[in-house]
C-alpha positions as CSV (number, residue, x, y, z in Angstrom):
1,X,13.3,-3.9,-16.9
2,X,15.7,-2.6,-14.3
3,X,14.4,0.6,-13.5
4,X,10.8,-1.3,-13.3
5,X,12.3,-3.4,-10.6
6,X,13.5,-0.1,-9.1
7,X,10.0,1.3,-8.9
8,X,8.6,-1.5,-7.9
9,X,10.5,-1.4,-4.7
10,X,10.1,1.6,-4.3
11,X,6.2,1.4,-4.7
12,X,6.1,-1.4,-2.4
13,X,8.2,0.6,0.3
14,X,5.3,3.3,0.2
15,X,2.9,0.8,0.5
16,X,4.4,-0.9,3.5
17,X,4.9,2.4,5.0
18,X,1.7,3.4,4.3
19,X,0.0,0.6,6.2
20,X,2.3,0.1,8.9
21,X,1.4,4.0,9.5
22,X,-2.5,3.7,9.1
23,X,-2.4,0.2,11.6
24,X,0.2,2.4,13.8
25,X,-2.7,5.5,14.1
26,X,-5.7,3.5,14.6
27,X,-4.0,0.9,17.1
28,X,0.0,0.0,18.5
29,X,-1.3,-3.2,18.7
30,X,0.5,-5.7,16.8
């Protein structure tokens, strides 16, 4: 259960970074 929680995070961490990246490339508006 723990090391689910671990990749869970760490899924969600690429995920975040993924679409903070994608919005930062097609616009820097917030």
């Amino acid at each position: 259960m723990e090391v689910f929680g671990k990749t869970a995070y760490i899924f969600c961490s690429l995920c975040l970074r993924v679409s903070f990246f994608k919005n930062s490339s097609s616009g820097l508006s917030p």
